[in-house]
C-alpha positions in Angstrom: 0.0 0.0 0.0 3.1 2.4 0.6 4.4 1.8 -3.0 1.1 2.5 -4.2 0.9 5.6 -2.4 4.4 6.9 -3.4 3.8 5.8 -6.6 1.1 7.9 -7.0 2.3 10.8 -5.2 5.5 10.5 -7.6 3.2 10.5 -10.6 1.8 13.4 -9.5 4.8 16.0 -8.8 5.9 14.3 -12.4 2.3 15.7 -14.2 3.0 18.9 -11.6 6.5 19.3 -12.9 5.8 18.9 -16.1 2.5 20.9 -16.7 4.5 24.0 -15.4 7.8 23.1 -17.3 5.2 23.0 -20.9 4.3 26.6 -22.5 1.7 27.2 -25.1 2.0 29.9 -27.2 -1.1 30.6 -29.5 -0.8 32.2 -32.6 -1.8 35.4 -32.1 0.4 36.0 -29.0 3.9 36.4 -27.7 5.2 34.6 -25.3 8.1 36.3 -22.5 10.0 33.9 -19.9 11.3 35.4 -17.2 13.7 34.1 -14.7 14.2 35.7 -11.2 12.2 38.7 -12.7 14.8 39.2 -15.5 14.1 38.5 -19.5 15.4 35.1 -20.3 13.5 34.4 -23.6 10.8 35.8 -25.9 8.9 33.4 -28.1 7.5 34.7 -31.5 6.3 31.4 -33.2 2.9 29.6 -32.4 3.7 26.0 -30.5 4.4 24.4 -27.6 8.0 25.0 -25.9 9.7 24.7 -22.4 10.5 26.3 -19.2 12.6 25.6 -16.0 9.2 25.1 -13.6 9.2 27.4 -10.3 12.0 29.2 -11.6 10.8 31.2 -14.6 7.4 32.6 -15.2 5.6 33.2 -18.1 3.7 36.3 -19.7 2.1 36.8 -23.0 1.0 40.0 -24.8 -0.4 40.5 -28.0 1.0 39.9 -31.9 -2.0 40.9 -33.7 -2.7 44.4 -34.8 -4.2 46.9 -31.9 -6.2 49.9 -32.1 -5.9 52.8 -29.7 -8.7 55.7 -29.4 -7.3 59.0 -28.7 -9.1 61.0 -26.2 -10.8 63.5 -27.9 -8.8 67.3 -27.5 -8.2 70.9 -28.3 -5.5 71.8 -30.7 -4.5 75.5 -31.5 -4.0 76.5 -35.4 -1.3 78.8 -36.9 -4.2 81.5 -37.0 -5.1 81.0 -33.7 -8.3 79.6 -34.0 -9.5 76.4 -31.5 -10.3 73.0 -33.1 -11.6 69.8 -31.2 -9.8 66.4 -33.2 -11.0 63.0 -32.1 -8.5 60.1 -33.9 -7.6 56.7 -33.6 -4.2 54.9 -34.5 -3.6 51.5 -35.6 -0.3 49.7 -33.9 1.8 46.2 -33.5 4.4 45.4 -31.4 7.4 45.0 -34.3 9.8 43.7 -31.7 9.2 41.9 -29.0 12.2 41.7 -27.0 12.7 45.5 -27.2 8.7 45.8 -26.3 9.4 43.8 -23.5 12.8 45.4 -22.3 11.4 48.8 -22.3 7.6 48.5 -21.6 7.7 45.7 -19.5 5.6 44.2 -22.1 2.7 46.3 -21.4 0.0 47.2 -23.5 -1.0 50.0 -21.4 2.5 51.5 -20.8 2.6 51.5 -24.8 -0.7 53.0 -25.4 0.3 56.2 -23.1 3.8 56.0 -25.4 1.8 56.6 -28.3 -1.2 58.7 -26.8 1.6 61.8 -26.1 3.6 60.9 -28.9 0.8 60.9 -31.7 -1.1 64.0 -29.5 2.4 66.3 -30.1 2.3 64.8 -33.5 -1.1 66.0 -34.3 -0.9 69.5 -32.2 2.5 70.2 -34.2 0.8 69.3 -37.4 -2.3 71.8 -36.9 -0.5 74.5 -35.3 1.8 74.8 -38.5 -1.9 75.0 -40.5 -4.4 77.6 -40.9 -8.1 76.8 -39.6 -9.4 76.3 -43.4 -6.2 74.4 -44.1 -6.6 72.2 -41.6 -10.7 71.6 -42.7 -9.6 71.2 -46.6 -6.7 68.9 -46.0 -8.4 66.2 -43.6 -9.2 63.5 -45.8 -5.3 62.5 -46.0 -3.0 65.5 -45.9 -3.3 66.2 -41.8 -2.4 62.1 -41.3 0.3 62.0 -43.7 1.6 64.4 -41.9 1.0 63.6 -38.5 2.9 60.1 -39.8 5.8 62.3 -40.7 5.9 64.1 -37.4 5.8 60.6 -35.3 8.6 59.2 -37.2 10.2 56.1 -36.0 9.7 57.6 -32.3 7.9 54.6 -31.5 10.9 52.2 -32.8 12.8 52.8 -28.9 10.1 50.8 -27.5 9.7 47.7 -30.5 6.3 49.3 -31.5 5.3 50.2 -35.0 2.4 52.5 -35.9 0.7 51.5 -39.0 -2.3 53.7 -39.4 -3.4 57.3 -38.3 -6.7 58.5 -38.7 -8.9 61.7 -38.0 -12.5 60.3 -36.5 -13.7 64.2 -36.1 -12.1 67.2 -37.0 -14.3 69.7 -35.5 -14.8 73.1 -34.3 -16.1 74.6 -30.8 -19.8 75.1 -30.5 -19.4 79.1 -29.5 -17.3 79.8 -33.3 -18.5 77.2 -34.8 -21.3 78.8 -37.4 -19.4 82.0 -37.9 -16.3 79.7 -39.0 -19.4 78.1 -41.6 -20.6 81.3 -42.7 -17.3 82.9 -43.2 -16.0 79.9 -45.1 -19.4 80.0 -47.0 -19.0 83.3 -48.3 -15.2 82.9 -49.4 -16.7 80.0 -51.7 -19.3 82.2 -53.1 -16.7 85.4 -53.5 -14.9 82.5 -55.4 -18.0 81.0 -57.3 -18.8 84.9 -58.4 -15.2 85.1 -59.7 -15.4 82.5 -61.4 -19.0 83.2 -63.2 -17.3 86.9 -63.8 -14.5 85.4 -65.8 -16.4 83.0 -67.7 -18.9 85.6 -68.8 -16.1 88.0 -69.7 -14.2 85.0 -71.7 -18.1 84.2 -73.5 -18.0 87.6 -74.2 -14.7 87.5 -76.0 -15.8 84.6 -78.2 -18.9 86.4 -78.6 -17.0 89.5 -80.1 -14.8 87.0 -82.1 -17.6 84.9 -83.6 -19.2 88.3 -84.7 -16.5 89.8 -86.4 -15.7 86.8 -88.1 -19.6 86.4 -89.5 -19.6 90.3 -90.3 -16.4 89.7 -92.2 -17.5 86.4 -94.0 -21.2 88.3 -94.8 -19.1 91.6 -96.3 -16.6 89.4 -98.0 -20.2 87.4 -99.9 -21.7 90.4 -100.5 -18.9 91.8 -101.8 -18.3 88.4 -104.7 -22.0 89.0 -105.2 -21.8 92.6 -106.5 -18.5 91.3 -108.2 -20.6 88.4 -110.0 -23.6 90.7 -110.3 -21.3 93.2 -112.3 -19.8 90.4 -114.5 -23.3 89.2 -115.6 -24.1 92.5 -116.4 -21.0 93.3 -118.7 -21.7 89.9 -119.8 -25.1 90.5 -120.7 -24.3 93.6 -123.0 -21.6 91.9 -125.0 -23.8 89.7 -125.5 -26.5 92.4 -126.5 -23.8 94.2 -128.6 -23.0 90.7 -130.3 -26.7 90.4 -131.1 -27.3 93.3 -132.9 -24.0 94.8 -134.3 -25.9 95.4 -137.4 -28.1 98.0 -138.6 -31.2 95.1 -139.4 -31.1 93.9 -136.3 -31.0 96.8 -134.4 -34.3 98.1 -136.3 -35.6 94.5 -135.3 -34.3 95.4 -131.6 -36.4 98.6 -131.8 -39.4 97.4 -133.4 -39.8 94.4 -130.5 -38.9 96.9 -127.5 -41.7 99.3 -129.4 -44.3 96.6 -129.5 -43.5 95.4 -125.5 -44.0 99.1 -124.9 -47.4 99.1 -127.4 -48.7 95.8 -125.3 -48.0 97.1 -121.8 -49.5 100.8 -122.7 -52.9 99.1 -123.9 -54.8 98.1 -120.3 -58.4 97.8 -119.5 -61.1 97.8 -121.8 -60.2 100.3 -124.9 -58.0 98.9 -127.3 -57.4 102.0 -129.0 -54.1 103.8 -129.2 -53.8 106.8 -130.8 -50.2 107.8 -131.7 -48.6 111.4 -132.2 -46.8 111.5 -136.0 -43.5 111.5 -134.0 -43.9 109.0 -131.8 -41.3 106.3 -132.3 -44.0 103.8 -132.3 -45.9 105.5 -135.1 -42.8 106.1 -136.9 -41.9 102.3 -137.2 -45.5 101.3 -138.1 -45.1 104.1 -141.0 -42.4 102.7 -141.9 -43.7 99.2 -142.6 -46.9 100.7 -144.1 -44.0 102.1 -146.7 -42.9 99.0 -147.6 
């Protein structure tokens, strides 16, 4: 009964020995052995590994991505104006053994690390801005900046900042609709300068496109009285070809003295009654003659 007792007792320091010599370290987590308090190892790589039991302890913190939400505060710009930012930044611990050396591989000591240095970040970046800078440039131009500001401070303490965002970029209640309505009108001052030069500019083509048509209209009406005056000479020669002798110039006269007979007889009388010299009478005369 003895052996059986001291066996079992034996098997269980062995299962007690051995459950505190085993350490587990799950993917998403790092693992830091200590021994008598001081940093004997770090373990980066999901698995199972070991440890001297009673004499070094175990701690884990996380390998995953972390996000830390900035307390929302008052920043000062270059013109002196208030603005309230709310942001967020998105972090990992890079190095492990340096996180752990200098943290103590805490989260929270880290997260006040990067709460003052992104907050002098971000107060250095808007105090170097204007108010309306500031408003214009937050969709990317305030965190690139703030990015460059930061730096590698974080690299003294293994931690790597990945992402900074703006949540709110806001102003103070008391300023905050005459801030609006000023910025409002400096877009409509703009919007009326705008309108003034494209009107002036529509007026120039305007101006253009006129004198261009009132040229092209002079320049047709001036090859129409040129072609008008060519059928004209045209025309003559053509009449002084046609009767460039003396028969039918009298045939010329006698048709142009009938046309002038035929549109002198209107309405209902039908008689004409001819002076001796008219030319009309004359050429009748002159056929009675023959």
């Amino acid at each position: 009964m003895k052996k059986k007792i001291a066996a079992a007792v034996a098997v269980v320091l062995l299962l007690v020995l051995l459950g505190s010599s085993v350490v587990v370290t799950a993917e998403n987590e790092y693992t830091l052995i200590r021994q008598f308090g001081r940093i004997s190892k770090v373990v980066d790589q999901p698995g199972v590994s070991l440890k001297l039991p009673f004499v070094q302890t175990v701690d884990a913190f996380p390998k995953q991505t972390l996000l830390y939400d900035l307390v929302p505060s008052e920043v000062i710009t270059r013109d002196k104006k208030t603005m309230i930012t709310d942001s967020y930044v998105l972090w990992r611990i890079s190095e492990p053994m340096k996180f752990a050396q200098t943290l103590n591989g805490s989260v929270m000591n880290a997260e006040s690390r990067i709460n003052t240095a992104v907050y002098n970040a971000l107060k250095n970046a808007i105090s170097s801005m204007n108010q309306d800078e500031v408003i214009t440039s937050r969709d990317g131009e305030l965190s690139a900046l703030v990015m460059d500001k930061i730096d590698d401070n974080m690299d003294q303490y293994g931690i790597e900042l990945m992402l900074f965002e703006t949540k709110q970029l806001d102003l103070p209640d008391d300023n905050k609709e005459a801030v609006y309505e000023r910025m409002i009108s400096e877009r409509d001052n703009i919007a009326a300068t705008y309108t003034a030069e494209g009107n002036s500019e529509a007026q120039v083509i305007r101006n253009s496109t006129d004198k261009e048509v009132a040229i092209s209209i002079s320049e047709a009406k001036k090859q129409a009285e040129i072609l008008v005056a060519e059928g004209e000479a045209e025309y003559m020669r053509i009449l002084s070809e046609a009767y460039d002798t003396e028969e039918k110039t009298e045939f010329y006269s006698f048709v142009r003295s009938l046309d002038a007979l035929r549109v002198s007889m209107t309405g209902q009388e039908k008689t004409v009654i001819l002076s001796s010299d008219s030319p009309i009478a004359k050429i009748f005369e002159g056929y009675d003659a023959q």
